[in-house]
C-alpha positions in Angstrom: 14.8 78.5 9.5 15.3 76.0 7.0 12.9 73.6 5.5 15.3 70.5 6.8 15.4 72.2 10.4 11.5 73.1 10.2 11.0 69.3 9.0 12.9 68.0 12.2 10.9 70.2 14.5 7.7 69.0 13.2 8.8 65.4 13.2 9.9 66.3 16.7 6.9 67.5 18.2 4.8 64.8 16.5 7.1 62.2 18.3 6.5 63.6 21.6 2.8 63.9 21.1 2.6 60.3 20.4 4.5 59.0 23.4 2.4 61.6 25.7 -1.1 60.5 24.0 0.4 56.8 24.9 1.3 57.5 28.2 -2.0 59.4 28.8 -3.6 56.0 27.4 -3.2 54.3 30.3 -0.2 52.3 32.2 -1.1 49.3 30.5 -1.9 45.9 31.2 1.5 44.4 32.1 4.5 46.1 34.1 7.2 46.8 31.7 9.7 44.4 30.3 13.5 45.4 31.5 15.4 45.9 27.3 18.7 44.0 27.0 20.7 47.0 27.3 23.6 45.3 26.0 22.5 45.2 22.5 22.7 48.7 22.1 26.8 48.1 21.7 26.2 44.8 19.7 26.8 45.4 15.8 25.5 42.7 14.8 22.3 43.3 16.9 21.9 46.6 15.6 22.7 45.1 11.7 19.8 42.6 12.4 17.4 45.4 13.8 17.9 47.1 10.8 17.1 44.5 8.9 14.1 43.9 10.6 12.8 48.0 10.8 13.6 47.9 6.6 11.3 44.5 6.2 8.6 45.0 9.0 8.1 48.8 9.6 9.3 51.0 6.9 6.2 49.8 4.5 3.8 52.1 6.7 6.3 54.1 8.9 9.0 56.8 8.1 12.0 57.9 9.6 12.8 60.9 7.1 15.5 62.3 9.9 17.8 59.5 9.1 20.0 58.9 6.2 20.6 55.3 4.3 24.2 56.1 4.2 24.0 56.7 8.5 24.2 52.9 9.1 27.8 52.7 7.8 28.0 53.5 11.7 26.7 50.3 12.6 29.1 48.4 10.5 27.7 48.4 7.3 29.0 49.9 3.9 27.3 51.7 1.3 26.8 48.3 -0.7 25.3 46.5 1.9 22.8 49.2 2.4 22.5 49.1 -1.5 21.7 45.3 -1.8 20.3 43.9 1.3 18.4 47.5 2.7 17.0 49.6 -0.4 14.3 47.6 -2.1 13.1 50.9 -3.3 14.5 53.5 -6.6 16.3 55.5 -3.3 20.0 56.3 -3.4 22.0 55.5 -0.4 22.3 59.5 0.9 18.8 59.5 0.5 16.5 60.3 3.3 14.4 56.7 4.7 11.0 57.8 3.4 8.4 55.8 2.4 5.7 55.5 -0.6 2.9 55.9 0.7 0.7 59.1 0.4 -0.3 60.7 4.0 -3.8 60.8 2.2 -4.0 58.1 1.4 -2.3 56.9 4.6 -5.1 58.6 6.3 -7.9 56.6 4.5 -6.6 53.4 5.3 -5.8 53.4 8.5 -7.6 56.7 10.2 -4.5 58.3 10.5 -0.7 58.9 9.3 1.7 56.7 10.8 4.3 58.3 13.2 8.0 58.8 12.0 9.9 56.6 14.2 13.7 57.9 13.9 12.7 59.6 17.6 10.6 57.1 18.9 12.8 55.4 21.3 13.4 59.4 22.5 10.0 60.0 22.9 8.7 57.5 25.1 12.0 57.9 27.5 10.4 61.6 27.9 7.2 60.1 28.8 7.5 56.4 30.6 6.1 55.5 33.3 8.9 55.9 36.3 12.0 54.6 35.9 11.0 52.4 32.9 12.8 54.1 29.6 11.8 53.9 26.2 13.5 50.7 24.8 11.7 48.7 28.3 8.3 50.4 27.0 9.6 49.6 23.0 10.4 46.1 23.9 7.2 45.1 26.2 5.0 46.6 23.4 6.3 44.6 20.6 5.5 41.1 23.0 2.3 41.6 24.5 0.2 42.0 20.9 -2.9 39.6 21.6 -5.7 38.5 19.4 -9.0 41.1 20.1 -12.0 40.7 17.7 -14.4 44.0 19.3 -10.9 46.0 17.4 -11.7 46.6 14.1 -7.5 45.6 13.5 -8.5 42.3 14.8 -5.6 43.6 17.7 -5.2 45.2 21.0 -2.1 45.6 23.4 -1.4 45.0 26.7 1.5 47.8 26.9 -1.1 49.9 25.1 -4.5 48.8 25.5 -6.9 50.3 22.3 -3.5 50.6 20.0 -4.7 51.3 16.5 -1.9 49.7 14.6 -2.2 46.2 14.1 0.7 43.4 14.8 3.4 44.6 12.5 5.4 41.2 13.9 2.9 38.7 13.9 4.4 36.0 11.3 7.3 36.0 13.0 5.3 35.7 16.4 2.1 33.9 15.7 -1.3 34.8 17.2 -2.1 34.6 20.8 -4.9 35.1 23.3 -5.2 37.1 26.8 -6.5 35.7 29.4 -8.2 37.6 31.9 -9.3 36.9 35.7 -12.2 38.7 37.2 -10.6 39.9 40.8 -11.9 42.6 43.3 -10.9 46.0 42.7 -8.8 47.3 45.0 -9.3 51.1 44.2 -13.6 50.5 44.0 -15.2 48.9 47.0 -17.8 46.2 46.1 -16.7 46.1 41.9 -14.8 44.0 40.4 -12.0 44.5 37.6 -10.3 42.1 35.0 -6.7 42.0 35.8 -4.9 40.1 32.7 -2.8 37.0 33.8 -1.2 36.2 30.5 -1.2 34.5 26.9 -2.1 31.6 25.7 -0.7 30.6 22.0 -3.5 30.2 19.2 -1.0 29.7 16.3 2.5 29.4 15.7 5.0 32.0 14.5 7.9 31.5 11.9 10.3 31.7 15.4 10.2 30.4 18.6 9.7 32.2 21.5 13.2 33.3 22.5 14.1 34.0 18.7 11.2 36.3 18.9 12.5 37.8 21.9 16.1 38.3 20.3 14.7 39.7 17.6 12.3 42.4 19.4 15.5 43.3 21.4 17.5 43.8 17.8 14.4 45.6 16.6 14.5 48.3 19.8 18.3 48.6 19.9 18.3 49.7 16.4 15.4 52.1 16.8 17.4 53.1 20.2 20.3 53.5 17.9 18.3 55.9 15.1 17.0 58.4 17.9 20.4 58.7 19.4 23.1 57.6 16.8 26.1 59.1 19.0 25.1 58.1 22.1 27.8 56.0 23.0 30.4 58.8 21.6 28.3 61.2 24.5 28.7 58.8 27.4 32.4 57.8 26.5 33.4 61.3 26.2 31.6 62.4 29.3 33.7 59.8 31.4 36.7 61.6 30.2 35.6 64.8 30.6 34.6 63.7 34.4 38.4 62.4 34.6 39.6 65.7 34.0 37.8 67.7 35.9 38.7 65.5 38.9 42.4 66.0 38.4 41.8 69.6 37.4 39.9 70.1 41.1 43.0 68.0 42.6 45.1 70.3 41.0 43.1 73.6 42.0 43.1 72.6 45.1 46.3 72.1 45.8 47.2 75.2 44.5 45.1 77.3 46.4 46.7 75.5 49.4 50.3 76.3 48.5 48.6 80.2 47.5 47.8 80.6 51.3 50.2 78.6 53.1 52.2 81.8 53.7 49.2 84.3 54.7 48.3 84.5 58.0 
């Protein structure tokens, strides 16, 4: 096995820990947020999410299984990835690592920060029902809220006792939870608090819909890195579906015209 192969494994495996150590977290706060699903064949979506993974979430996270020179498939070329994408020394076939030291990832933060390129794979292994990764992706990245007992100043309603901080909160702003104390339904006689929404505390660079757009371009394009030839898959599979109806017509029909003749 070769280091690039054992590389991928590892990255892998750490991927699907992390969405089965979320999932074992707890179902959250919030039922899950349905993703646009039609960004995911939107170019200029996908251009804009990768924009926003280089800006927002490649200073702390990796995604060492993808290649610079990959996004030519979303519609970019080579100097477009050159000037608007690599702010770093890297070339464009270059693998989309980051700086920082695992050690010294470890001291500042308690941990090293996942690879995302299978992200988006990972939590579709492990949501909750029917709800894939992108839904779980998408309601994460919008239900950040202002929590002072974290030692991020941050918790998560998708993912209550999340470690990483607001990677989007400029473009966001800050808001509150606010929790009702109701009955608990599962505990006779106790009561639980049951989270009823948010309530702004500052202003983002972008208003609330332009936040959601951008969330949605931000999980399309990490939908896009786990899977790049997705849509190649499906479109192929409907042909390969189309022939083996008119191959079954065909077989059938000849195994008809075979026996006709035999009593």
């Amino acid at each position: 096995m070769d280091k690039t192969m054992k590389k991928f494994l590892i990255g892998l495996l750490a991927a699907l820990c992390l969405g089965s150590a979320a999932h074992a977290a707890g179902g959250g706060l919030v039922p899950l947020d349905r993703f646009p699903r039609e960004r995911l064949n939107d170019l200029a979506a996908l251009q804009n999410g990768a924009k926003v993974f280089v800006n927002h979430c490649l200073n702390c996270h990796s995604a060492e299984f993808k290649r610079w020179n990959r996004l030519r498939d979303i519609g970019l070329t080579e100097q477009q990835i050159r000037d608007n994408l690599i702010f770093t020394g890297a070339k464009v076939g270059d693998t989309m690592k980051i700086a920082m030291a695992p050690k010294d990832a470890k001291d500042w933060f308690g941990g090293v920060p996942p690879d995302l390129t299978l992200i988006a794979r990972s939590r579709a292994q492990f949501g909750q029902g029917e709800a894939s990764g992108a839904d779980y992706l998408y309601t994460l990245l919008r239900t950040y809220y202002r929590d002072e007992t974290k030692a991020t100043g941050w918790n998560n309603a998708a993912f209550p006792g999340i470690g990483m901080p607001h990677p989007l909160w400029q473009l966001q702003g800050q808001q509150r939870a606010v929790f009702e104390e109701m009955a608990d339904a599962h505990r006779a006689g106790k009561t639980a608090q049951v989270l009823r929404g948010f309530e702004p505390i500052t202003p983002g660079t972008l208003t609330e819909a332009q936040y959601n757009e951008t969330v949605a371009d931000l999980v399309a394009f990490l939908v896009w890195m786990a899977e790049p030839h997705a849509r190649d898959r499906v479109r192929l599979g409907v042909w390969v579906l189309l022939f083996l109806g008119i191959l079954t017509v065909v077989a059938w029909r000849l195994n008809a015209a075979y026996w006709k003749d035999i009593k």
